[in-house]
N, C-alpha and C positions, 0 to 999 in steps of 0.2 A: 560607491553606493553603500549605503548602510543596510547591518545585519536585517533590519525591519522590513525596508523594500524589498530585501534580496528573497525572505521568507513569504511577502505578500506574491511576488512575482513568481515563486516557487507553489506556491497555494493554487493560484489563475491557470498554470502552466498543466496542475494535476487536473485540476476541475477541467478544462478543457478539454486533455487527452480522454476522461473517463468518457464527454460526451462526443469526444469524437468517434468511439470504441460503440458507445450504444448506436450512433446514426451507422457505423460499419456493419454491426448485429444485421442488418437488413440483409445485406450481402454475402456476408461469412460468418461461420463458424466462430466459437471460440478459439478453437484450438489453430485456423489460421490465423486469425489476429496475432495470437500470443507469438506465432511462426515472422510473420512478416516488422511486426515491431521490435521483437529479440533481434534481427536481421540490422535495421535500422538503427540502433542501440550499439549491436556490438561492433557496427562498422565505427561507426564515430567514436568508441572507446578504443576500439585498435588505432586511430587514428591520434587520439588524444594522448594516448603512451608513447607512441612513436614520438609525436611534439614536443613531447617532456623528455626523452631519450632512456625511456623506463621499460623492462622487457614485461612481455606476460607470463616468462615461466615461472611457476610457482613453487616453492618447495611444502607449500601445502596442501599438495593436490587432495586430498579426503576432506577436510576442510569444506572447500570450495565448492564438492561434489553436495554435501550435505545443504550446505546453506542453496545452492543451487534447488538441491532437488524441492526444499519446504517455499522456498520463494517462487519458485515456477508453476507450483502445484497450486499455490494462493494465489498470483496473477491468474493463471487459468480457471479458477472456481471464481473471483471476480469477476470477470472478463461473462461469466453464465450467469451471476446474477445480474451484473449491468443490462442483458439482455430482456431481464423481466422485471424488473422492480423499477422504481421511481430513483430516478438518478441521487439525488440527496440520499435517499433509503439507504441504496449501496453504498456512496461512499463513507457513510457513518459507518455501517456494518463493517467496514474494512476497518476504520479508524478506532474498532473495539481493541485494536493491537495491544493497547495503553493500559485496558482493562484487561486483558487476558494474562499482561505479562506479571500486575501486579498478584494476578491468583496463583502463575506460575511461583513466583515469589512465598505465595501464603504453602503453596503444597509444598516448595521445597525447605519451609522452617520446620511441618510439618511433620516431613517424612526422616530430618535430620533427626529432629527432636530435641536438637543445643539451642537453639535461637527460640526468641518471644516470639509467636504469631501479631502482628500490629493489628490493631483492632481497627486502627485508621482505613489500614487497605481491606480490609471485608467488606467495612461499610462502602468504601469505593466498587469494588467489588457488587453486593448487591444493588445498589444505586447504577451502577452500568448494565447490570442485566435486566431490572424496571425498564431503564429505556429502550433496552430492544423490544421485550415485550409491546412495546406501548408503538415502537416501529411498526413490527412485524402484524400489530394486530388488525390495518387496514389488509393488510396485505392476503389472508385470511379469506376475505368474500370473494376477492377476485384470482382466487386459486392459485397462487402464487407465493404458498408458504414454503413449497423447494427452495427458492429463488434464495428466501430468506436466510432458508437456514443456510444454503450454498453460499449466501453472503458472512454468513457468521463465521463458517469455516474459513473462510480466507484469512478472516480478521485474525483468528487464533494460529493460525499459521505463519502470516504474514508475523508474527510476538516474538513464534519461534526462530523468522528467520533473522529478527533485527537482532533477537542474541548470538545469533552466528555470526553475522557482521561485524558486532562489537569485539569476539573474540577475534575476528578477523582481523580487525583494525590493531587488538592487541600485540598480534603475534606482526604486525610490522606492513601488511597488505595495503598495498594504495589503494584508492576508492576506484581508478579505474579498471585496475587489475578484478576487483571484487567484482565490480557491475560487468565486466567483459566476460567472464563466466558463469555470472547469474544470467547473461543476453543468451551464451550458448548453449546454456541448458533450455532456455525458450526454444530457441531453433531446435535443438534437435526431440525433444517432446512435440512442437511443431508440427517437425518434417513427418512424423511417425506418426500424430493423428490423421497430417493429410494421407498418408500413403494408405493407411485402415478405411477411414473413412471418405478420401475423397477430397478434391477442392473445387472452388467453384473461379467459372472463368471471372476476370477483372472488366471492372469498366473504369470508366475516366473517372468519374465519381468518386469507388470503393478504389481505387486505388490510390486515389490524394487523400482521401479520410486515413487508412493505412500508413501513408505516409507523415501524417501531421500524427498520427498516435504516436511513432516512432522519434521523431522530431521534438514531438513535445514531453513526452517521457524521461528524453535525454537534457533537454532546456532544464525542466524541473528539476531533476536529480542534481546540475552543474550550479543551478542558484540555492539549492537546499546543501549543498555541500560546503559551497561557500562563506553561506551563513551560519553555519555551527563551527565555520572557524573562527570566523569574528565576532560571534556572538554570544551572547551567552544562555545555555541550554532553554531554561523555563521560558525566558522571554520567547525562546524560536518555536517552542513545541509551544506555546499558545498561539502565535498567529498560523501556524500549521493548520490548526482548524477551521480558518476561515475557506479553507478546500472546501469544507459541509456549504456554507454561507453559499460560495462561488456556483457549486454543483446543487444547488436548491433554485440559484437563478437561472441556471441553464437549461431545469429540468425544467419549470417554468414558462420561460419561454421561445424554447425549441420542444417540449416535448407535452405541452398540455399537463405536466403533474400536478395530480388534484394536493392542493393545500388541504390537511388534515388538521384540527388541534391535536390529536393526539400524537401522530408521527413528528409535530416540531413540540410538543414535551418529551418527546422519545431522545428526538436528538440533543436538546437541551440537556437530560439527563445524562446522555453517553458523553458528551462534550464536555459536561465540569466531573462528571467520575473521571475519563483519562486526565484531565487537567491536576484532578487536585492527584491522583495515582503520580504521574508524573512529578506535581511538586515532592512528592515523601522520597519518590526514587532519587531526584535531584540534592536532595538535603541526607539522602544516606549514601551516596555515590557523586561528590562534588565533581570527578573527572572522566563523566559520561563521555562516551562514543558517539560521533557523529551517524543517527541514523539514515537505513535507505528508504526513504516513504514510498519509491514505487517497488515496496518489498524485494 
C-alpha cells in the first residue's frame, strides 16, 4: 500500500478513536479513558517487540520519563476537551502542534541570539493563532471556553512531545519501545486518577467504545509509522490533516455539531499555518523524524 493510503487510513483511524473517546465521555472520566486505552496500546506494543525479537529495556530511561510525562499530560487534557467541544474544534486545537513548535523554533533563535528569527514562521505563527480565535469564539456563548483553552494546551504540549520523540528516534529508540512507555505512563497517571477519584462500573457499551479507542490508536500510529518510512515527510504531514476533514464528519453526523463559518475559517487557518510551518521545517531539516500523532 502506498505512503498516501497508509496516511489516509492513519487520518480515519485518529478521527475515529477521537469520536469513539467523546461517545465514551458519557461513561467515563477522562482520566479512565487515558487508563484503559494506555492498557490497550501497551499490550499490543509488548506484543509487537516480542514479534520483532526487540527488548523494552532502555538505556534511556530519563528520556522516556519526559517524553512520557508531556505526551500523557496532552492525551489527558485532549481527552477533557473532546468532552465539551465540537469534535472538529478539538482535534484542530491538538493539531496547533505544527504551530506551536514553529514558535518554539522562533523563541529558541531568540533566546540564542546567533540565528535569523524567519519572518516566514511568525507569520505562520500569527495566522495559526487567528484561527483559534476564530475556533474558540463559538465556543464562548456556550460556556465552554475552558474546553478550549484545555484544548490548546494539549496542542502545545503534544509540540513538546513530538521533539522528544524525534530525539528519541535519534538516540537509536524503536517506535515501539517509545509508544510502550509513552502507554505506561498513561496507565499509571490512569491508575492514580482512578484511585483519587474513583471509577465508574463498565457496561457493554463503554467498554467496546474503550476498547476500539485503544484499538484504533494503536491501528493509527502502525499506518502513520509506516508511512513516514516510505514516504516522504510534506507529502504525509499534509494528508495528516485530513483527521480535521474526518473528525468535522463525524462530529456532524454522530454528534449534531453546529456548522459555524467561523470555526471552518478557523480551522482553514490552523490547517495551512501548520502546513506551510511544516513546509519551512521540512526544507530546513530534509531528515525529519518520524512523528507520533497520538502524541
Amino acid at each position: 500500500m502506498s505512503a498516501h493510503w497508509l496516511m489516509v487510513g492513519s487520518s480515519l483511524a485518529f478521527a475515529a478513536m477521537a469520536a469513539c473517546v467523546k461517545l465514551a465521555s458519557v461513561h467515563y472520566s477522562a482520566g479512565e479513558m487515558l487508563f484503559y486505552r494506555s492498557v490497550v496500546t501497551a499490550v499490543c506494543m509488548a506484543g509487537l517487540a516480542r514479534w520483532r525479537g526487540r527488548t523494552l529495556a532502555s538505556a534511556v530511561p530519563a528520556m522516556h520519563f519526559w517524553r512520557s510525562a508531556t505526551g500523557v499530560f496532552s492525551l489527558l487534557l485532549w481527552f477533557y476537551a473532546l468532552t465539551g467541544l465540537p469534535l472538529a474544534s478539538a482535534m484542530t486545537l491538538n493539531y496547533m502542534s505544527s504551530v506551536w513548535m514553529a514558535l518554539f523554533l522562533i523563541g529558541g533563535a531568540a533566546l540564542v541570539g546567533g540565528g535569523r528569527i524567519d519572518g516566514r514562521l511568525v507569520a505562520a505563527v500569527l495566522v495559526g493563532f487567528c484561527g483559534v480565535a476564530l475556533v474558540l469564539r463559538p465556543t464562548v456563548d456556550q460556556q465552554q471556553l475552558w474546553h478550549g483553552l484545555t484544548g490548546l494546551l494539549s496542542g502545545m504540549l503534544a509540540a513538546t512531545a513530538y521533539l522528544q520523540v524525534t530525539a528519541l528516534g535519534r538516540a537509536g529508540e524503536p517506535e515501539e519501545r517509545i509508544v510502550f512507555y509513552f502507554s505506561l505512563g498513561g496507565i499509571l497517571v490512569g491508575a492514580a486518577w482512578m484511585l483519587l477519584l474513583g471509577a465508574h462500573a463498565h457496561t457493554a457499551r463503554g467498554a467496546a467504545l474503550l476498547l476500539a479507542t485503544g484499538l484504533l490508536a494503536t491501528l493509527g500510529q502502525a499506518l502513520v509509522t509506516r508511512a513516514y518510512g516510505i514516504g516522504t515527510t510534506l507529502a504525509n504531514a499534509s494528508l495528516q490533516y485530513l483527521g480535521i476533514v474526518f473528525s468535522f464528519i463525524f462530529g456532524v453526523l454522530l454528534f449534531n455539531d453546529p456548522v459555524t463559518a467561523s470555526a471552518v475559517a478557523g480551522i482553514v487557518l490552523i490547517v495551512g499555518a501548520g502546513l506551510y510551518a511544516t513546509l519551512l521545517r521540512a526544507r530546513q531539516q530534509p531528515a525529519a523524524t518520524t512523528p507520533t500523532q497520538d502524541t
